[in-house]
C-alpha positions as CSV (number, residue, x, y, z in Angstrom):
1,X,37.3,-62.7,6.2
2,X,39.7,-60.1,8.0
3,X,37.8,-56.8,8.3
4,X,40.0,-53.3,9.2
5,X,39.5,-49.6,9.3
6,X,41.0,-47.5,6.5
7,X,40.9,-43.3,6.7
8,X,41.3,-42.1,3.1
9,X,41.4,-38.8,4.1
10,X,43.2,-36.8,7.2
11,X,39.7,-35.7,9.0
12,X,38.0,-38.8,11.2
13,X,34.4,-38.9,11.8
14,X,32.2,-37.2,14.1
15,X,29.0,-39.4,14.2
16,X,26.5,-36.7,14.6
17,X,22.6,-36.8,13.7
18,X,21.1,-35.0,10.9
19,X,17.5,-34.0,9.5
20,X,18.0,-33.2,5.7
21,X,15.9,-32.3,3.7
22,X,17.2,-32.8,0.0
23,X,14.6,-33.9,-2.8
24,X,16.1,-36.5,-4.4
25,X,16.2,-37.2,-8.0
26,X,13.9,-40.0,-9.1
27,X,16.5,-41.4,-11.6
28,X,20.0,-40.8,-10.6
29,X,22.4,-41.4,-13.1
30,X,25.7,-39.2,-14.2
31,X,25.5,-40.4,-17.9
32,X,28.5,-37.9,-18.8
33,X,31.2,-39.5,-16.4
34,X,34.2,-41.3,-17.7
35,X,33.6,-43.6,-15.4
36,X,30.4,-45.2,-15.6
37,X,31.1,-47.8,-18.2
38,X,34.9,-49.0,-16.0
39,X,32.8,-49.5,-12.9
40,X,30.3,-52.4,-12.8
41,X,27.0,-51.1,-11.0
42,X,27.9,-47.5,-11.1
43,X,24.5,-46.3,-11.2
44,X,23.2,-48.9,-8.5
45,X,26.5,-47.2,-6.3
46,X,25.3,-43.9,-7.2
47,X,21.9,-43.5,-6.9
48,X,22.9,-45.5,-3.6
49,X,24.7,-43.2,-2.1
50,X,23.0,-40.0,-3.1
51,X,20.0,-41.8,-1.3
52,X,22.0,-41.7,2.0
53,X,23.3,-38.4,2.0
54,X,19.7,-36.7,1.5
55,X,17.9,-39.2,3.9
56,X,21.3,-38.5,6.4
57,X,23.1,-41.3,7.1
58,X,25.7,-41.7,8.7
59,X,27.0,-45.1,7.6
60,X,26.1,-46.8,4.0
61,X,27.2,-50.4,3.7
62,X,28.5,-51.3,-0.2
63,X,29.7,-54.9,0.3
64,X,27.6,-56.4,-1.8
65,X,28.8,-54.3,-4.5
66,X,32.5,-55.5,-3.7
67,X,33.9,-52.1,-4.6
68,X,37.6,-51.4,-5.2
69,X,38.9,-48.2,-3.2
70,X,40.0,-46.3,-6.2
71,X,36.2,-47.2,-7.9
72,X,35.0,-45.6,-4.3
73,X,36.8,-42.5,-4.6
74,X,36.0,-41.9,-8.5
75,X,32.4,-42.3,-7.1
76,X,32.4,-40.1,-4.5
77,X,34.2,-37.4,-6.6
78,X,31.4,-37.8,-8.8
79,X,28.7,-38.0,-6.1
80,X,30.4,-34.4,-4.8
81,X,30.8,-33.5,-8.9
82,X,26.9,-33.3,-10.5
83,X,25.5,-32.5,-7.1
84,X,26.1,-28.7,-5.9
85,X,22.9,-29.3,-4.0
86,X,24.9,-31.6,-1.3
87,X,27.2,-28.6,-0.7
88,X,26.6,-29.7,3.4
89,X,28.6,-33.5,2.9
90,X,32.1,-33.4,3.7
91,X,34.5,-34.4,1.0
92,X,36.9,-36.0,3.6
93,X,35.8,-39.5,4.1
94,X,36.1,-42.4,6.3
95,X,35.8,-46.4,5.2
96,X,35.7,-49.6,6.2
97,X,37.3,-52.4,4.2
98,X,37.5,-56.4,3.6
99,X,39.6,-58.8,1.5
100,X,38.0,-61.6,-0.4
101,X,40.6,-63.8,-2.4
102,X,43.0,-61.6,-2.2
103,X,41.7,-59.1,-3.2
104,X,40.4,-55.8,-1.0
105,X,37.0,-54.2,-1.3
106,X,35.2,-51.1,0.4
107,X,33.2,-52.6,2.9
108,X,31.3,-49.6,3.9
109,X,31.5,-46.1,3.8
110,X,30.7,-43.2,6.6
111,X,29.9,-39.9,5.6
112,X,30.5,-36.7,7.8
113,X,28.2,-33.2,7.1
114,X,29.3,-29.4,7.3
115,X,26.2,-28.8,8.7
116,X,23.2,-30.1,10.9
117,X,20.3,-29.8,12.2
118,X,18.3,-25.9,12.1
119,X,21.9,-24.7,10.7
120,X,21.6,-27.1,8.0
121,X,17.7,-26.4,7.1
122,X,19.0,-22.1,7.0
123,X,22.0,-23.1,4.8
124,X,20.0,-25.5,2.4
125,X,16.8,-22.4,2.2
126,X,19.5,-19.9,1.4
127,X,21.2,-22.0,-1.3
128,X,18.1,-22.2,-2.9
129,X,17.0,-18.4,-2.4
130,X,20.1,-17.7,-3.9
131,X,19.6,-20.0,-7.2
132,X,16.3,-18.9,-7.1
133,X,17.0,-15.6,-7.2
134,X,19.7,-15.6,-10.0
135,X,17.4,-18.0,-12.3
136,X,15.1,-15.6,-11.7
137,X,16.6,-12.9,-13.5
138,X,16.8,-15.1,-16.5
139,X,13.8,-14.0,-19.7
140,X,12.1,-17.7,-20.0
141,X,12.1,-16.5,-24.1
142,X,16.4,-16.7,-24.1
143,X,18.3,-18.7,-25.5
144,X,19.9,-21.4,-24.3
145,X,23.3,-19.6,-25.4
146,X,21.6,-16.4,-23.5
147,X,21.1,-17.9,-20.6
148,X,24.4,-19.4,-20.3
149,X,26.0,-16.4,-21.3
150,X,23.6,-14.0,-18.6
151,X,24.4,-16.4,-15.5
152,X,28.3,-16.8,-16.7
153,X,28.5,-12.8,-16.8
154,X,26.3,-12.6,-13.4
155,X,28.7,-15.1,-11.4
156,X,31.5,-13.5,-13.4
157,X,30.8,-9.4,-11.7
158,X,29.4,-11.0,-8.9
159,X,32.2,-13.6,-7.2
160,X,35.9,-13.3,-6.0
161,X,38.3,-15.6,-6.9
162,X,39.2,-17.4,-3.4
163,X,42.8,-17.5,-3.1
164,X,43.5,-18.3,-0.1
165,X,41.7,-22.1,-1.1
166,X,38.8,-22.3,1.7
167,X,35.6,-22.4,0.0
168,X,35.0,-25.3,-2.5
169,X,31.1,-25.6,-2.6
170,X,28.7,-23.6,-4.4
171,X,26.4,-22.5,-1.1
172,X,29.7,-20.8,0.3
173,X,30.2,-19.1,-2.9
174,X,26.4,-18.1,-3.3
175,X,26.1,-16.7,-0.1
176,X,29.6,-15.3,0.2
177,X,30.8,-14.3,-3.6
178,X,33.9,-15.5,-3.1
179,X,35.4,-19.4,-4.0
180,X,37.9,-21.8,-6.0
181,X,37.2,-23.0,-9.2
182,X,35.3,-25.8,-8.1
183,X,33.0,-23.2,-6.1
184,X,32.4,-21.7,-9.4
185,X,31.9,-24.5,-11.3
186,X,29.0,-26.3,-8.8
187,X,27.3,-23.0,-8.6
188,X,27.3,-22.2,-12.5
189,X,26.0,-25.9,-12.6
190,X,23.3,-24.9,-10.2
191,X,21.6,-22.6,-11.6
192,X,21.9,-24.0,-15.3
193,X,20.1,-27.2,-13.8
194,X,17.7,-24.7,-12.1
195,X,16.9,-23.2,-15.8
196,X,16.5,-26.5,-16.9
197,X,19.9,-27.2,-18.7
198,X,22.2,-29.8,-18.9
199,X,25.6,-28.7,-17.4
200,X,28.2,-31.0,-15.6
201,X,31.6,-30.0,-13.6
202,X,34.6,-31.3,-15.1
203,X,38.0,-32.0,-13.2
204,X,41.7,-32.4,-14.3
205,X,44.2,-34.0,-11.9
206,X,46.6,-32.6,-13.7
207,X,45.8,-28.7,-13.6
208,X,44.2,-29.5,-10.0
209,X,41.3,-27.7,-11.8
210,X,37.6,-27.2,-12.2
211,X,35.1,-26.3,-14.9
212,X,32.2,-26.5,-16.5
213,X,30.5,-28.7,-19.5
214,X,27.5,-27.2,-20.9
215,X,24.7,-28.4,-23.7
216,X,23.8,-25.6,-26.1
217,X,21.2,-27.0,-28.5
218,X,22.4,-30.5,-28.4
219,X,26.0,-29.6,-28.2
220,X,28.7,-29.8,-25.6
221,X,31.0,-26.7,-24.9
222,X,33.3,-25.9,-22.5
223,X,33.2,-22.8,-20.2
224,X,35.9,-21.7,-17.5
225,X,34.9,-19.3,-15.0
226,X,37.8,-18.8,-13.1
227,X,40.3,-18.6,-16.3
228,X,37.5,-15.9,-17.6
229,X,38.0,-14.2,-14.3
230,X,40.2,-11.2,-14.1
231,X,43.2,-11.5,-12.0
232,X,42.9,-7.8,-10.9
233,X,38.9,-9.3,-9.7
234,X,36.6,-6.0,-9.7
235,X,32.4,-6.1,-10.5
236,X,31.6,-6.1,-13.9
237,X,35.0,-7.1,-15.4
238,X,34.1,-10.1,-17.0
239,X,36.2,-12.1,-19.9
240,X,35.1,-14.2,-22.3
241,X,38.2,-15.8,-24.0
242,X,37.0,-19.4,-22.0
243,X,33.3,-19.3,-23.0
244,X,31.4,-22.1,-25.6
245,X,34.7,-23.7,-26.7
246,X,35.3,-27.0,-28.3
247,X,38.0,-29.5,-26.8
248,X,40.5,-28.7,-29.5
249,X,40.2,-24.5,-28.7
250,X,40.4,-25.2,-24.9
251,X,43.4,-27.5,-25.3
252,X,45.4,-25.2,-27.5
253,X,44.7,-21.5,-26.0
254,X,48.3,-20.3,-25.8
255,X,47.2,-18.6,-22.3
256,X,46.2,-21.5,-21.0
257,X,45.5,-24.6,-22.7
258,X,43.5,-27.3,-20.4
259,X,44.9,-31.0,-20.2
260,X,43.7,-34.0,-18.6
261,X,40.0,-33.4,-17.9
262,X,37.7,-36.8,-17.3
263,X,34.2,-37.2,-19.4
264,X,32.7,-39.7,-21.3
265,X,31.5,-36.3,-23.5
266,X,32.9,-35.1,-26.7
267,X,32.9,-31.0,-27.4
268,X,34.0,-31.5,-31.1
269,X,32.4,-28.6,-32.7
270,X,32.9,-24.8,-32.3
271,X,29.9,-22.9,-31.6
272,X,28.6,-21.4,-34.8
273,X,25.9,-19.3,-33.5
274,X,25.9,-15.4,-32.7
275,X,28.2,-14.7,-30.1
276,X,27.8,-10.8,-29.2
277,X,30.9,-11.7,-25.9
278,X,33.8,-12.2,-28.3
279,X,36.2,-9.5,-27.2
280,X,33.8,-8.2,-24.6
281,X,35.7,-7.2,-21.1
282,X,32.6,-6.7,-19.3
283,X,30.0,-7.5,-18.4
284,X,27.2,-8.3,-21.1
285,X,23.7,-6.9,-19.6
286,X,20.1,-8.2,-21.0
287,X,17.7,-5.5,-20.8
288,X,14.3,-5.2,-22.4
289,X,14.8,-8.4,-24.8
290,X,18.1,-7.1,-26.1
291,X,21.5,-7.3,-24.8
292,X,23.8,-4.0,-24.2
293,X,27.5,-4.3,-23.9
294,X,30.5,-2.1,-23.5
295,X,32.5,-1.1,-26.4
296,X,36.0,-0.4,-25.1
297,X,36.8,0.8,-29.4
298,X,34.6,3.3,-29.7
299,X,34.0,4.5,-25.6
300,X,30.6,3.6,-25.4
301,X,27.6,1.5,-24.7
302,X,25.7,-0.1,-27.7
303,X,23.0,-2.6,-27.3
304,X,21.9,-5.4,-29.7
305,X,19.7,-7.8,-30.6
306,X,20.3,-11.3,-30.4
307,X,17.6,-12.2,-33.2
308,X,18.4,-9.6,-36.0
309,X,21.9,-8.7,-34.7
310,X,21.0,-5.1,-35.2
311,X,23.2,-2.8,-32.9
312,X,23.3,0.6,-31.9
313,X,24.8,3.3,-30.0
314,X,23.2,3.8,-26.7
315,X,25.6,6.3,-24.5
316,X,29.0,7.9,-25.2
317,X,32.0,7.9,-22.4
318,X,33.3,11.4,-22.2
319,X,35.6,10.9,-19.0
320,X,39.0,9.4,-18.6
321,X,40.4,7.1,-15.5
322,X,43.5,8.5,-14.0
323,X,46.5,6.8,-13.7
324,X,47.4,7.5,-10.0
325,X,46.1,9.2,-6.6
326,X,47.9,12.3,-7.5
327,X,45.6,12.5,-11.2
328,X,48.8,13.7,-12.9
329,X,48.5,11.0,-16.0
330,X,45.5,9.7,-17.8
331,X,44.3,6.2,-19.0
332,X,43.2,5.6,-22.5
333,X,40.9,2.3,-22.0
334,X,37.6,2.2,-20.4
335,X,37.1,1.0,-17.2
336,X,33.6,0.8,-16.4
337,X,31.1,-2.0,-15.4
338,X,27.9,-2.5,-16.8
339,X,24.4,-3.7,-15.3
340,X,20.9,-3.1,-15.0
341,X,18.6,-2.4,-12.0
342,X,14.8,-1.2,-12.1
343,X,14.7,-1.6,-16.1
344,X,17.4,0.8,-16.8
345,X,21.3,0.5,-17.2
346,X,23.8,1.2,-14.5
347,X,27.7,1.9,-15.2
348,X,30.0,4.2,-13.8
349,X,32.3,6.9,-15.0
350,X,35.5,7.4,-13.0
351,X,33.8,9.3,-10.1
352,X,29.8,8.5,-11.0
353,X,27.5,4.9,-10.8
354,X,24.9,6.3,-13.0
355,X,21.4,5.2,-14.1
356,X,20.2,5.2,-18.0
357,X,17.3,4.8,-19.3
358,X,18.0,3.3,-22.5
359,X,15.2,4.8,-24.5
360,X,14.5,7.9,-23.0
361,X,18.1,9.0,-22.5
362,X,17.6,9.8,-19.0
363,X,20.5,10.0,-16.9
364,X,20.7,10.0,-12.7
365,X,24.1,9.8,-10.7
366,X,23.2,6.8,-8.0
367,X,26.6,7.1,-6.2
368,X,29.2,9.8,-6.4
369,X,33.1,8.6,-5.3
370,X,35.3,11.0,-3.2
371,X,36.6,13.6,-5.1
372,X,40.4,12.0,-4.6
373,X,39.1,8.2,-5.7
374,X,37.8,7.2,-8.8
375,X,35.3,4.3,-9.6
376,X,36.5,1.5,-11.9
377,X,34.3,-1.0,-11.7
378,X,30.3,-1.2,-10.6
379,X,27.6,-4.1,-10.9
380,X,23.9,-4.2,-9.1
381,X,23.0,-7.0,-7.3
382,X,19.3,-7.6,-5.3
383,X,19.3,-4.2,-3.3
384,X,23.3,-3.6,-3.4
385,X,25.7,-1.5,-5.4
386,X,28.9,-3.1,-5.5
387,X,31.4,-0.4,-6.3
388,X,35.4,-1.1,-6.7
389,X,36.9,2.2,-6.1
390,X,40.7,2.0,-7.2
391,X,43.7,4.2,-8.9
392,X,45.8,1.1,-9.7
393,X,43.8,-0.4,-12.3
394,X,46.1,-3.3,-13.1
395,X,46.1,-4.5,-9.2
396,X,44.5,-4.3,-6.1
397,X,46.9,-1.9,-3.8
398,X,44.8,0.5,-2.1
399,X,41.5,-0.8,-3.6
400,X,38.6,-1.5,-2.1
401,X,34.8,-2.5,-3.4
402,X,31.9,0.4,-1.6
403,X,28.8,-1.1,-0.8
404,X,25.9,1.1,-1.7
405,X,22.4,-0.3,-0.2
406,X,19.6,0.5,-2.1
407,X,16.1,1.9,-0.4
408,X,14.1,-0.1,1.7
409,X,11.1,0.3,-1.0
410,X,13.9,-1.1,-4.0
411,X,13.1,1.7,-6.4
412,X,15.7,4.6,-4.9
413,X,19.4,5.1,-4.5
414,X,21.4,7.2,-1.7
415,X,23.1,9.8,-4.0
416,X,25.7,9.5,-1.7
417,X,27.5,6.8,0.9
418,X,27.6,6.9,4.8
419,X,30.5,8.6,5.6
420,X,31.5,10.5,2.2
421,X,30.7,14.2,2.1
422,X,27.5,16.0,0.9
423,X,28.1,16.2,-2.9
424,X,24.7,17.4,-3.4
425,X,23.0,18.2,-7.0
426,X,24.8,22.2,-7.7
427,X,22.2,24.7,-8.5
428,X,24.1,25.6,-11.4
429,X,22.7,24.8,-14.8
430,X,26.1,25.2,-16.3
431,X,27.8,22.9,-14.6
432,X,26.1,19.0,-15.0
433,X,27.1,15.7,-13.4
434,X,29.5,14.5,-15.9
435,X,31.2,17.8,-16.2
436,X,34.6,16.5,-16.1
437,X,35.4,19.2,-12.6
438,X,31.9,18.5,-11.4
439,X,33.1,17.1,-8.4
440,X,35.9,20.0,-7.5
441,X,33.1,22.4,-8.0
442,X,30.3,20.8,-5.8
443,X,33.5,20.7,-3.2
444,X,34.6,24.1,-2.9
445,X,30.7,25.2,-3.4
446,X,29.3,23.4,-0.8
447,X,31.8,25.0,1.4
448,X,31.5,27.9,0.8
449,X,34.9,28.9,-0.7
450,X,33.5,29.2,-4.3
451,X,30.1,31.1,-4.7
452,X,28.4,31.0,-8.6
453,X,28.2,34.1,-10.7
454,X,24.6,34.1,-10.3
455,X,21.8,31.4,-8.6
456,X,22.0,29.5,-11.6
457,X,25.4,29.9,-13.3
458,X,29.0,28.7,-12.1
459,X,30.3,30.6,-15.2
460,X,32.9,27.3,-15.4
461,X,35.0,28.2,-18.4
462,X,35.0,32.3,-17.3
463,X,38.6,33.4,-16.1
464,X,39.1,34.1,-12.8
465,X,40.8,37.6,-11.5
466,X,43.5,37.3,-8.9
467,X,41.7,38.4,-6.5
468,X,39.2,36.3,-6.4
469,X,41.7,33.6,-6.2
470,X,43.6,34.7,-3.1
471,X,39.8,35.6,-1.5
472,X,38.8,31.4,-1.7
473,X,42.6,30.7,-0.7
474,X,42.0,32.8,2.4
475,X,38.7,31.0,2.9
476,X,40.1,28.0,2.8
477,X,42.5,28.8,5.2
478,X,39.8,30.1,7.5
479,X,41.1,33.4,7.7
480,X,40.2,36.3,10.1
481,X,40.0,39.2,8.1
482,X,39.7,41.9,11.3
483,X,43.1,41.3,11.2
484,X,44.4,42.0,8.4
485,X,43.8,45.7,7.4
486,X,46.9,47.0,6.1
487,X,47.8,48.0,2.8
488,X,50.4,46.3,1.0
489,X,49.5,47.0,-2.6
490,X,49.1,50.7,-4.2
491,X,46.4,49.1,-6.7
492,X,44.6,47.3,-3.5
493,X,42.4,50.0,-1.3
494,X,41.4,49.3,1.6
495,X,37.7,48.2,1.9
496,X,37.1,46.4,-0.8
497,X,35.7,43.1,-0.7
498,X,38.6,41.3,-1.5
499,X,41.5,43.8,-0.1
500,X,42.6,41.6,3.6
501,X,42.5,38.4,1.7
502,X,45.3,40.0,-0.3
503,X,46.7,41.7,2.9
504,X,46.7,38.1,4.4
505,X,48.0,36.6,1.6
506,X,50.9,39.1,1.2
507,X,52.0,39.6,4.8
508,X,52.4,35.7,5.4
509,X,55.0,35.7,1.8
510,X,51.8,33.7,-0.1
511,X,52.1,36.5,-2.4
512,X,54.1,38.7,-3.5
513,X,52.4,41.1,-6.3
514,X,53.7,41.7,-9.7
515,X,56.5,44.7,-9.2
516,X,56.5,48.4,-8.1
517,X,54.4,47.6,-5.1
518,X,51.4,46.4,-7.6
519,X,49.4,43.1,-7.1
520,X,46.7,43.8,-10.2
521,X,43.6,42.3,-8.5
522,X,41.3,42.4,-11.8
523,X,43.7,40.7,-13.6
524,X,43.5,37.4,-15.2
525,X,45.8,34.6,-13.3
526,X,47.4,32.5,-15.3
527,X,48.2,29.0,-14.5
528,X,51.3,29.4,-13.6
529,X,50.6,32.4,-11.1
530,X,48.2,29.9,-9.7
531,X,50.6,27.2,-8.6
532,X,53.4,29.3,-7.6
533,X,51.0,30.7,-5.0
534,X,49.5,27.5,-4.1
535,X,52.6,26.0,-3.5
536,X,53.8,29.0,-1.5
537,X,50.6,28.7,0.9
538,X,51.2,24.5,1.1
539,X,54.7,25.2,2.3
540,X,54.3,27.6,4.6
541,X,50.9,26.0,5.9
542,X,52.4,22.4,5.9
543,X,56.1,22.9,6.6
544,X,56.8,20.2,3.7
545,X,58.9,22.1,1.0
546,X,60.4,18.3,-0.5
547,X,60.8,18.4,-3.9
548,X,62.3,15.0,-5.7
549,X,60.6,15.4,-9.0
550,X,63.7,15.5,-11.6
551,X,61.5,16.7,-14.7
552,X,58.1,18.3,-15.1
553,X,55.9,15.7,-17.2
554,X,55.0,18.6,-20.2
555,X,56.0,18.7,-23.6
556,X,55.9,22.4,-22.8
557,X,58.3,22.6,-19.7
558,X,60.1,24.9,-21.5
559,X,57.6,27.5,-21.5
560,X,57.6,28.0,-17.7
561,X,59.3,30.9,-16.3
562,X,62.2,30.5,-14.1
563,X,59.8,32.0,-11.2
564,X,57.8,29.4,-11.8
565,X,59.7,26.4,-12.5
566,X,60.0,24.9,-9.0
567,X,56.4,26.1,-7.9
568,X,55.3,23.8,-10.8
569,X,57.3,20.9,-9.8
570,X,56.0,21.0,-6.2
571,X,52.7,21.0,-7.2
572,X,53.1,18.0,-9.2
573,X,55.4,16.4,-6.5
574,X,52.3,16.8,-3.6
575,X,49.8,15.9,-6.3
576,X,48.3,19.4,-6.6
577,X,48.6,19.6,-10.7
578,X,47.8,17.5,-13.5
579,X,48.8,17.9,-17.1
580,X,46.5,19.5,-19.6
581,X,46.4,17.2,-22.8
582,X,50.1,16.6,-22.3
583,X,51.1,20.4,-22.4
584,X,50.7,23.0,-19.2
585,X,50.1,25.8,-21.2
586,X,51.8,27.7,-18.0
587,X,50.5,31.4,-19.4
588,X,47.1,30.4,-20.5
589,X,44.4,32.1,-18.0
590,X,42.7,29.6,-15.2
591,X,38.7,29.4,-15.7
592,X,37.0,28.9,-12.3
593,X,36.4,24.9,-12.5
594,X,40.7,24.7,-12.6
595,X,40.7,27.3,-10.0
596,X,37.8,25.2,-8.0
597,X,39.7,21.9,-8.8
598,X,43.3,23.3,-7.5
599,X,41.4,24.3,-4.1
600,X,39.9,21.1,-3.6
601,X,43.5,19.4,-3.8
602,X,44.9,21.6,-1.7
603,X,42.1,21.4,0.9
604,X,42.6,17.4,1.0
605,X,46.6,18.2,1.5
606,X,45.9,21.0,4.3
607,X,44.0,18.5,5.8
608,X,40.9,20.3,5.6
């Protein structure tokens, strides 16, 4: 008998000493693999070599089985397959060899471990913590089509596709929320087991691919994490398109129909049973016995239950996402994540992660985004916010996901994150959170450029006079009013409150007053007296006077006076102006939250 040393894969072996401490099953036997009834003694092999990778061996002999290497490798796929808890063995394997009448048989097989000793005991407590955790969150009274639809939509908000292809086993993926398919497929797995439900990984050579097979009240169904991923990843966008479906629907989705999978199991039936997730983009959220959902249709949150199938209207979106940093176009769809945390809903709006109490109606902002980001995308998990703040909502250019920790005592939120600027609650009864210039206001007010019309009111939708204007323009630009005492204007005497602001304002060619030497300080401004001043203080200010901007984005272009035309244009060039409901309306008179909006823009452009 000639005996020689084979490497099946490109790593040797490190002989190294381990203590693990795996429980190991007390029958061992993958009854779904397509290969248990080719291989003689598969579940002797098995259950043989799951024995020596939780007691840590290094070498295993298998002679005596007189084991073919492609048998071996089918095993050991399938050792590495139904087990997510051996995510410390190494996948790249080393083997011994013999022939026997011509024929050549494993001889014995050496296994080599990611981890060891103390770092293996802390990786294999916080796998479980982390399964632990996320069965946790599962009602013991759901389904078995609920609880594989609430830990699908979990994983779903929660991990990151991996693709640069490092992370392959389901601890990495737990404790890092980022993975390849087969990450996603042993972790699903995981927890399902946890819950106490059959579910298997499936692999196809030919789609060098990974998913999942799971057993919903004595049937099979298949369910792709990654393919119900988004490619643009983001928490709580979730699909559903690869969830509960029968071999003949996985195999002929046009998207992406799956070949060559290996199983001894059949999925011949489609699942018949309520399925609240067809069409759903986000994440489906379980909540006081009943599921709530996001309905992209109608702009708002419903909730229903899974028993009755009664739904109902829970919260209306009033907000839009913009389409760009500059806020000059406006999507239609909703873009909004969906979770729970402390027995209430949390979602965002395009600059809010807000808290609902679902039968109170109770609302609370939990996080507030820079007034120049918006939020599309928000999901809760332990004591984090995950927030994906982002203008490109078909991509990931300039995105970014904001960590939010919650208290130390679990029950609070910071209203606002390290580093972003004091957007505290406005005094103003007039103007609440999910006004839609909420954020502009609580800018220029908590600067002091914008004061309210009384302690209680911001008077939002009042006009404002044009002197009032050029006064928070000449706060902004910090000016010194000793300086400016002259008088410019016959209709501006000195003294008055708001008379060097204009001075300033007209001796540095900001403004330039309405004819016969009158500026008409009590008179309404109208939009387009707004932007040809703000764009005459941004040029001079700045020294940028670029304008490439061919034609204004208004159906009503038209309607803005020559004077006014290019003012417009460079506002919308340097992102100062966005369109009103598709129209400018360039005489219509500016109400204080425009004005208050207008300022804040050009306070982020002055660098301010």
């Amino acid at each position: 008998m000639r005996k020689v040393i084979k490497i099946l894969f490109t790593v040797c072996l490190a002989l190294i000493m381990l203590s693990v401490t795996v429980s190991a099953r007390s029958e061992y036997s993958n009854r779904y693999t397509a290969y248990r009834d080719i291989i003689p003694k598969y579940d002797q092999m098995m259950e043989h070599l799951y024995m020596s990778v939780t007691e840590g061996d290094i070498y295993v002999s298998l002679a005596s089985y007189e084991l073919k290497e492609e048998d071996l490798v089918a095993i050991f796929n399938d050792l590495v397959a139904y087990s997510p808890e051996l995510f410390f063995l190494n996948s790249k394997i080393t083997y011994r060899y013999f022939d026997k009448n011509g024929v050549t048989y494993v001889a014995g097989l050496y296994f080599s471990y990611n981890y060891q000793g103390r770092e293996l005991r802390e990786a294999q407590r916080d796998f479980e913590e982390q399964v632990d955790y996320i069965a946790s969150l599962v009602d013991p009274e759901m389904s078995d089509a609920e609880k594989a639809l609430f830990v699908h939509d979990y994983m779903e908000s929660l991990y990151t596709y991996d693709s640069e292809l490092n992370v392959y086993d389901a601890y990495r993926i737990m404790t890092g929320e980022y993975g390849v398919c087969k990450a996603y497929a042993l972790a699903y797995s995981a927890v399902l087991e946890k819950l106490g439900m059959e579910c298997i990984m499936v692999v196809s050579n030919e789609m060098n691919h990974a998913w999942n097979l799971v057993q919903i009240d004595g049937k099979w169904y298949h369910v792709d994490l990654v393919y119900n991923d988004p490619g643009c990843d983001k928490p709580g966008r979730v699909w559903h398109d690869y969830f509960l479906l029968s071999d003949s629907e996985i195999s002929e989705r046009e998207e992406g129909a799956h070949t060559g999978w290996a199983t001894a199991l059949v999925c011949d039936e489609s699942y018949g049973g309520f399925a609240p997730w067809e069409g759903r983009k986000t994440q489906l959220t379980y909540l006081g016995g009943r599921w709530y959902y996001i309905d992209e249709e109608t702009m708002s949150i419903a909730r229903v239950d899974w028993n009755s199938r009664e739904s109902e209207t829970v919260y209306t979106f009033n907000n839009r996402w913009y389409t760009n940093s500059k806020r000059t176009t406006k999507w239609v769809g909703l873009f909004s994540g969906l979770s729970a945390y402390d027995g209430k809903l949390v979602f965002n709006t395009d600059r809010y992660v807000v808290s609902l109490d679902p039968e109170s109606g109770e609302q609370r902002v939990l996080f507030e985004a820079d007034f120049d980001e918006q939020i599309s995308g928000v999901m809760v998990h332990k004591d984090e916010l995950k927030c994906y703040i982002s203008y490109n909502i078909n991509g990931n250019d300039e995105s970014y996901v904001k960590r939010v920790k919650l208290s130390d005592d679990g029950k609070e939120l910071p209203e606002k994150p390290d580093g972003v600027d004091d957007y505290s609650k406005l005094p103003f009864t007039d103007v609440p959170w999910n006004h839609e210039r909420y954020t502009y206001i609580a800018y220029v007010y908590n600067r002091g450029l914008f004061t309210g019309v009384s302690e209680t009111k911001f008077a939002p939708e009042s006009n404002l006079t044009r002197a009032m204007f050029v006064t928070v323009l000449g706060r902004l630009c910090e000016v010194d009013i000793s300086e400016y005492n002259k008088n410019v204007f016959y209709d501006v005497p000195p003294g008055q409150w708001y008379s060097p602001y204009v001075s300033w304002a007209a001796l540095e060619g900001i403004v330039n007053g309405i004819g016969n030497r009158r500026f008409d300080p009590m008179g309404e401004l109208t939009r387009e007296q707004m932007y040809k001043i703000v764009a005459h203080c941004a040029v001079i200010l700045t020294g940028i006077d670029t304008v490439t901007a061919a034609e204004l984005p208004f159906a009503d272009r038209d309607s803005i006076s020559a004077w006014a035309y290019d003012s417009v244009k460079y506002c919308i060039e340097w992102g100062l102006v966005n369109g009103h409901d598709g129209d400018l309306d360039p005489t219509a008179k500016v109400t204080r939250a425009e004005a208050a909006e207008i300022i804040a823009r050009l306070s982020r452009l002055l660098g301010k």
